[in-house]
C-alpha positions as CSV (number, residue, x, y, z in Angstrom):
1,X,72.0,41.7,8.2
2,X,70.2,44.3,6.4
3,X,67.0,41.8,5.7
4,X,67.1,41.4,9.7
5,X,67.4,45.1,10.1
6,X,64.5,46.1,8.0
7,X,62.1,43.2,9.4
8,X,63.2,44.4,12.7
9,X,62.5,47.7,12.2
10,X,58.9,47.5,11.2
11,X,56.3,49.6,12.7
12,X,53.6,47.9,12.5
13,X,54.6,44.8,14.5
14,X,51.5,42.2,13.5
15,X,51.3,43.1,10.1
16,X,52.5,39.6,9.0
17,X,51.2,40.1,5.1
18,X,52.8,43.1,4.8
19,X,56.4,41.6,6.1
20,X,56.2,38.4,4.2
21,X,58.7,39.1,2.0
22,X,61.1,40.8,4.4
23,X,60.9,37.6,7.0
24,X,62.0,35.4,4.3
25,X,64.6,37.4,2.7
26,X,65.8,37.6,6.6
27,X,65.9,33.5,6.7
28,X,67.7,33.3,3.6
29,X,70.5,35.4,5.1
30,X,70.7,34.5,7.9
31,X,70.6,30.7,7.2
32,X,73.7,31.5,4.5
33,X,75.5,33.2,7.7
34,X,75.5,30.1,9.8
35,X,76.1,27.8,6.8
36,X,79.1,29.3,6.3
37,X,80.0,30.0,10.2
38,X,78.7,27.1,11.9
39,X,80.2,23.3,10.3
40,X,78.2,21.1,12.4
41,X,74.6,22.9,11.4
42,X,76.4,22.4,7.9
43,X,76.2,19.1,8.5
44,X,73.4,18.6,9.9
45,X,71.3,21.0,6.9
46,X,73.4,18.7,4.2
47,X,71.9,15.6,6.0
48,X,68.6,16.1,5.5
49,X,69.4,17.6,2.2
50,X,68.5,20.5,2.7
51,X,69.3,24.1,0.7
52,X,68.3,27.9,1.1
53,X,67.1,27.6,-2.3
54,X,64.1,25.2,-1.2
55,X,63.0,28.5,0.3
56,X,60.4,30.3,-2.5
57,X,57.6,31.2,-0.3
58,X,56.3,31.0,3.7
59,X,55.2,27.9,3.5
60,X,58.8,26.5,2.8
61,X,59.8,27.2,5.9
62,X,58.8,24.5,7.9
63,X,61.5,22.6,5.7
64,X,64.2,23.9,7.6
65,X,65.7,21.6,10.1
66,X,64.1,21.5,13.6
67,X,66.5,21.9,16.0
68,X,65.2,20.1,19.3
69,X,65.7,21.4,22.5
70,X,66.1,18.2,24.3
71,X,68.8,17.9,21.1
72,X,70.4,20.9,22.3
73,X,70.8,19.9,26.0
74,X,73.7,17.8,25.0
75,X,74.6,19.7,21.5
76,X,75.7,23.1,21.6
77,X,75.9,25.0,18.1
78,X,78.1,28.2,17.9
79,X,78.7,30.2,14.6
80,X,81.1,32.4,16.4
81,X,83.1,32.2,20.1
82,X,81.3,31.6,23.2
83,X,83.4,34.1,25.1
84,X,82.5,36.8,22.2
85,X,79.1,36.8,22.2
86,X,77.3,39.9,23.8
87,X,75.1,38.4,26.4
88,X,75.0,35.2,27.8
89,X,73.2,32.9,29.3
90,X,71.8,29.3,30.7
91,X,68.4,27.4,30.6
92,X,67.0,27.0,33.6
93,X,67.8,23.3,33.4
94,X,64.7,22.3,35.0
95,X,64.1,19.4,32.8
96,X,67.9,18.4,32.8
97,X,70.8,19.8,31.9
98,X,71.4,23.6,31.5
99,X,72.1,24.7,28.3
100,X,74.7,27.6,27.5
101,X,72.8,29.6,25.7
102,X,74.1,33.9,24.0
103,X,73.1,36.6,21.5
104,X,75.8,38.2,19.3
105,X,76.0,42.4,19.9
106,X,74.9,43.2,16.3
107,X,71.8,40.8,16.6
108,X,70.6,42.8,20.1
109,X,71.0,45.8,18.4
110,X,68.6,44.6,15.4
111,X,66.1,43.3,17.9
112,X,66.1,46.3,20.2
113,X,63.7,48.1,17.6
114,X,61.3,45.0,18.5
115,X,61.4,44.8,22.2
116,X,60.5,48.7,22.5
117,X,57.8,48.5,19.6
118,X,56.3,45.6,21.7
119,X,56.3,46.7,25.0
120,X,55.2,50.1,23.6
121,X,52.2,48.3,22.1
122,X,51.1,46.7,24.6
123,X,51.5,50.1,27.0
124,X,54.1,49.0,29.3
125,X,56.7,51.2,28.5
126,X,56.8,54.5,30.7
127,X,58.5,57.7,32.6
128,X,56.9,57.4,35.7
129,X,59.1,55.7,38.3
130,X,58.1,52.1,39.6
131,X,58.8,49.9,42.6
132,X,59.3,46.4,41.5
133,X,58.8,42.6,43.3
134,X,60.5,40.3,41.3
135,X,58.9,36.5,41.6
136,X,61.9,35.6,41.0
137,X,66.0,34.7,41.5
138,X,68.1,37.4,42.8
139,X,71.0,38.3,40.5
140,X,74.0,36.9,41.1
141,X,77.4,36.6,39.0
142,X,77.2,32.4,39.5
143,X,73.1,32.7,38.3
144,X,73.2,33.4,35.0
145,X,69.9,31.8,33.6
146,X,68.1,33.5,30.9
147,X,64.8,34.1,33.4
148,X,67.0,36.0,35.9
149,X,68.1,38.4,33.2
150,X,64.8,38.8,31.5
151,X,63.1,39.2,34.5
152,X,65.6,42.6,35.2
153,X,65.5,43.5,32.5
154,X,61.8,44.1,32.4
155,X,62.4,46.4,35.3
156,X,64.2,48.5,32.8
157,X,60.6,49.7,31.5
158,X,59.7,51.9,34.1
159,X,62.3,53.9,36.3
160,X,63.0,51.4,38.8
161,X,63.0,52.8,42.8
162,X,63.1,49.7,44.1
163,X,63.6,45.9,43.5
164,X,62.5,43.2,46.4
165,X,63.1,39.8,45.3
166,X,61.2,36.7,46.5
167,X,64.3,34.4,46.0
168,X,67.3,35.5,48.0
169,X,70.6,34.0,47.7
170,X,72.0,33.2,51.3
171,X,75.6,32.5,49.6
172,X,75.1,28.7,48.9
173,X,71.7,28.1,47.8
174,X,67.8,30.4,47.0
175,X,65.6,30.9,49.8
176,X,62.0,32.2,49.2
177,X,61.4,35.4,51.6
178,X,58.1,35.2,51.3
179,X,57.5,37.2,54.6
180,X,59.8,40.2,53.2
181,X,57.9,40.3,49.9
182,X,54.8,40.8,51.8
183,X,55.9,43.4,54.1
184,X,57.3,45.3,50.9
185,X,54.2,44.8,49.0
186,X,52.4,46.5,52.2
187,X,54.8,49.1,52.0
188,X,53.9,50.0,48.6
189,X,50.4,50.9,49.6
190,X,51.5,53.9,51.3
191,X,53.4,54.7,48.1
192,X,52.8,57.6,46.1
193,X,54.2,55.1,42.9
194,X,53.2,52.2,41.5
195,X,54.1,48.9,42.4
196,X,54.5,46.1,39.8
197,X,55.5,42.3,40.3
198,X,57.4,40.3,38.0
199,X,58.3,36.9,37.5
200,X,56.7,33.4,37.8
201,X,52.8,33.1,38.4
202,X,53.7,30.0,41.0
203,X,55.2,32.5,43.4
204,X,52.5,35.2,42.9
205,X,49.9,32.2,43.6
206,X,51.8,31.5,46.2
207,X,51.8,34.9,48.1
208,X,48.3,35.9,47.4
209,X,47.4,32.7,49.1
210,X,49.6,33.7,51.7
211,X,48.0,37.5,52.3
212,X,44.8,35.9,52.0
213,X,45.0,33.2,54.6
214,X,46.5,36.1,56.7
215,X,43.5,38.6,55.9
216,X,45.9,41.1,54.8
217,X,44.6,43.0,51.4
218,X,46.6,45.8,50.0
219,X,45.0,48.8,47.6
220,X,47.9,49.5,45.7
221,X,48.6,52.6,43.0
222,X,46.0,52.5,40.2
223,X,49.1,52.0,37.5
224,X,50.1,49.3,39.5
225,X,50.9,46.1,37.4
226,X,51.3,42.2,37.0
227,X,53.7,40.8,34.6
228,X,54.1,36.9,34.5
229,X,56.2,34.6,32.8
230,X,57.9,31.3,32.5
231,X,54.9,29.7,33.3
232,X,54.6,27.2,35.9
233,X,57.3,24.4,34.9
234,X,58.0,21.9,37.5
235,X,54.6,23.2,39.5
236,X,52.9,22.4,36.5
237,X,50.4,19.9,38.9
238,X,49.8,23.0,41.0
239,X,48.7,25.0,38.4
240,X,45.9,27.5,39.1
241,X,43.5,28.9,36.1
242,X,43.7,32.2,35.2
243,X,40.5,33.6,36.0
244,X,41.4,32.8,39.7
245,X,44.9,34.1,39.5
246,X,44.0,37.3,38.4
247,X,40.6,37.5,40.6
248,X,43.0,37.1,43.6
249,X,45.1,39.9,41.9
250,X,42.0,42.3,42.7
251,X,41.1,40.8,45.8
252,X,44.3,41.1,47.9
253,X,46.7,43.2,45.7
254,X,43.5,45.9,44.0
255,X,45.1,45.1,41.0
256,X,42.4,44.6,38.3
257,X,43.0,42.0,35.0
258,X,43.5,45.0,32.6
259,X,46.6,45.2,34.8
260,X,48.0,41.8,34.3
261,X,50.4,40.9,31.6
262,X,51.6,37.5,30.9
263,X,54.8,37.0,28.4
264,X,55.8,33.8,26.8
265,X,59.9,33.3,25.7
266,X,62.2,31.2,25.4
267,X,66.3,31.4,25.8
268,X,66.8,29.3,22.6
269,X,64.3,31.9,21.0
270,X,64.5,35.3,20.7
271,X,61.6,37.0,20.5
272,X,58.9,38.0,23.2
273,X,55.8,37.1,23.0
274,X,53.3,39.5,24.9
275,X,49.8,38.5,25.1
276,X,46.8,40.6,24.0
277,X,43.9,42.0,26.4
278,X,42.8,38.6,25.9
279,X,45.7,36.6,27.3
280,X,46.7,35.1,23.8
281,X,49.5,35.5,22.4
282,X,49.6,36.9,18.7
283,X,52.5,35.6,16.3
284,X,54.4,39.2,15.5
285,X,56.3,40.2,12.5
286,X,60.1,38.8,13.9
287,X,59.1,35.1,13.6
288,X,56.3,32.6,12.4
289,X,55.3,29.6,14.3
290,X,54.5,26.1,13.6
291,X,52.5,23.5,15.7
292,X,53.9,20.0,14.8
293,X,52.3,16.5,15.3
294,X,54.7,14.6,17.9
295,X,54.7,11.4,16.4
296,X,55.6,12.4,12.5
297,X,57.1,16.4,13.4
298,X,54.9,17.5,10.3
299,X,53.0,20.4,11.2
300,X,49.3,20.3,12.1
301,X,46.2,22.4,11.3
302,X,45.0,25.7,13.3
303,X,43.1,23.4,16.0
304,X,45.0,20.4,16.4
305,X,47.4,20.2,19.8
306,X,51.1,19.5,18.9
307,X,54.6,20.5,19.5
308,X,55.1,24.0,19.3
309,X,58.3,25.2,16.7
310,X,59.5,28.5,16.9
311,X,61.0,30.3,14.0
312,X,63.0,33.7,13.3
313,X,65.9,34.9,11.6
314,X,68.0,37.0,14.3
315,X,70.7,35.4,16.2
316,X,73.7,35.2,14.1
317,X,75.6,33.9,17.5
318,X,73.9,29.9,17.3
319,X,71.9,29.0,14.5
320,X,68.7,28.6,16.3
321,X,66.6,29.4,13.5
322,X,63.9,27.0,14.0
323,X,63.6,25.3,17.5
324,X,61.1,22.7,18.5
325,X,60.3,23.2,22.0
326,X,58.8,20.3,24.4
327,X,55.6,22.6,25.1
328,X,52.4,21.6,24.1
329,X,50.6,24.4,22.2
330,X,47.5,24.7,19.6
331,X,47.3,27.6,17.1
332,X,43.9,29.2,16.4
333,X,42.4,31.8,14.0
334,X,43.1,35.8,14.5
335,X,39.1,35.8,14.5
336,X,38.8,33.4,17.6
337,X,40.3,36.5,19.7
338,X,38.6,39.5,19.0
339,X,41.3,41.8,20.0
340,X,41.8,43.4,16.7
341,X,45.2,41.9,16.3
342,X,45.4,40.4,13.2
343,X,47.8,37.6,13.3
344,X,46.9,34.2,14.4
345,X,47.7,33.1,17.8
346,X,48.4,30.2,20.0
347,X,47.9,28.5,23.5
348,X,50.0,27.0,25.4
349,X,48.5,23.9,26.9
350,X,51.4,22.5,29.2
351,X,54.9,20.8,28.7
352,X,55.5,17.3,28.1
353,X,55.0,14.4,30.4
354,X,58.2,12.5,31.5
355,X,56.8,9.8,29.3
356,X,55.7,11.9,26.5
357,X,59.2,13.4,26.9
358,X,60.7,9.6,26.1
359,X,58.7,9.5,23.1
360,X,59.7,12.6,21.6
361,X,63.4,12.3,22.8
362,X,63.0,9.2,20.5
363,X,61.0,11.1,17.9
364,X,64.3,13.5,18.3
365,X,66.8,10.8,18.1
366,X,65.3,9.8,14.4
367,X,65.2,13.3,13.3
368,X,68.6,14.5,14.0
């Protein structure tokens, strides 16, 4: 993995020029790992006749085989053992059927450089200790979706004091405390320590509405944070725009936009995306991405809505190289931003409709 390593170990995390060569190289090895680990994405790479060698330059990536993740819901790809892979986890399932999902130990190691550069980019990292609300699932040892790991694990940033979780496990199902994350956020105001709240923005929606409605408004520490993710899946109809999200951040929690952070992941996928000042999110050095037209799966122009692919070369535990989520996304220009990132970046515009999901099951079905 020494192609991986040095990709992952740039400094300069949105350099992509600079890395070109290094993200390729890191393709090509890894993509001769899982041919040689991994006989049914053998299979499927001879099928559509496919070789490393059709790999000269960035733009040849988009030849390697999609893997779909409506595919993957009922066809899981290992190159090694379940049961030995580092860390493990499930999809959330909320479109149908989990998905076991895992990273191999030497692959976290190569992509710990990343998470720390990003997060230390993007000023989140630090000593001071932090109380946390989690908009979120309680850890348990029967929950082991990839949100409910990320979303602790992002209290790993910051010292945690305290974590108060929104969604409680009673023993047999999740129940929403919303009246104990309230009282804990009112708490916090008499703290001497910042308070941040992670996790999906429906249930930060949710309990601003809440405080409001009540007339309760807290002024929480001026380091105080919001970090969102996961977007708003199965809420997707109740969806509120961002300007009024984060305006209702400063109204009830004193928590100003400069303050919010929104991330955008995925378990078949991984790398974090972290967006700029400007809520978009920048392609960084440890992948590339592709917007693809749904009917024909070739990829579109900077402008044009499509199906968004995500590529990278770590993961040497499933041969998720390339993944073609069902999210609907459009890729603009690095200028369009004006945050002085220099990659291009792209918007996520919502997930596919039940019936748009039919049509690109099909689409699926004729690919692989």
């Amino acid at each position: 993995m020494k192609a991986c390593r040095r990709l992952f170990s740039g400094k300069q995390i949105y350099d992509l020029g600079q890395t070109e060569d290094f993200f390729l190289e890191a393709m090509k090895e890894t993509l001769f790992f899982h041919l040689e680990n991994c006989a049914d994405y053998r299979i499927i790479l001879e099928h559509f006749r496919f070789s490393v060698q059709d790999i000269k330059g960035i733009e040849d990536i988009s030849k390697i085989p999609m893997l779909p993740t409506l595919f993957l819901k009922s066809h899981s790809l290992f190159s090694m053992p379940y049961e030995k892979l580092f860390i493990k986890a499930t999809t959330s399932g909320t479109s149908g059927q989990p998905v076991k999902m895992g990273l191999d130990f030497s692959s976290g190691i190569t992509a710990l450089p990343m998470v720390l550069r990003t997060f230390r980019y993007h000023k989140l990292l630090s000593a001071q200790p932090v109380n946390y609300i989690i908009l979120g699932y309680e850890p348990t040892k029967r929950n082991q979706m990839g949100a409910v790991k990320t979303a602790f694990g992002a209290t790993l940033l910051s010292p945690a004091l305290h974590r108060e979780y929104a969604l409680k496990d009673n023993g047999t199902e999740y129940e929403l405390d919303l009246e104990g994350v309230i009282q804990y956020a009112r708490k916090c105001e008499r703290s001497s320590f910042p308070l941040r709240l992670i996790g999906f923005p429906h249930y930060l929606y949710l309990l601003m509405q809440e405080m409001k409605e009540r007339g309760i408004c807290v002024q929480l520490h001026k380091n105080s944070k919001v970090l969102l993710g996961g977007g708003w899946k199965q809420f997707s109809a109740e969806a509120a725009p961002r300007e009024v999200l984060y305006q209702l951040a400063e109204e009830v929690l004193g928590i100003r936009e400069e303050n919010c952070k929104e991330f955008f992941a995925a378990v078949e996928h991984p790398v974090l995306y972290c967006a700029c000042k400007n809520h978009h999110y920048h392609i960084p050095i440890y992948s590339r991405v592709l917007i693809r037209d749904s009917k024909d799966l070739k990829p579109v122009q900077n402008g044009t809505p499509g199906l968004l692919n995500l590529i990278t070369p770590v993961g040497r535990g499933m041969p998720y190289l390339s993944i073609m989520t069902d999210d609907i996304a459009v890729m603009h220009d690095s200028r369009e931003c004006g945050c002085g990132i220099s990659s291009d970046w792209f918007e996520i515009l919502g997930r596919c409709s039940m019936e748009d999901i039919k049509t690109c099951a099909a689409a699926s079905a004729r690919y692989l």
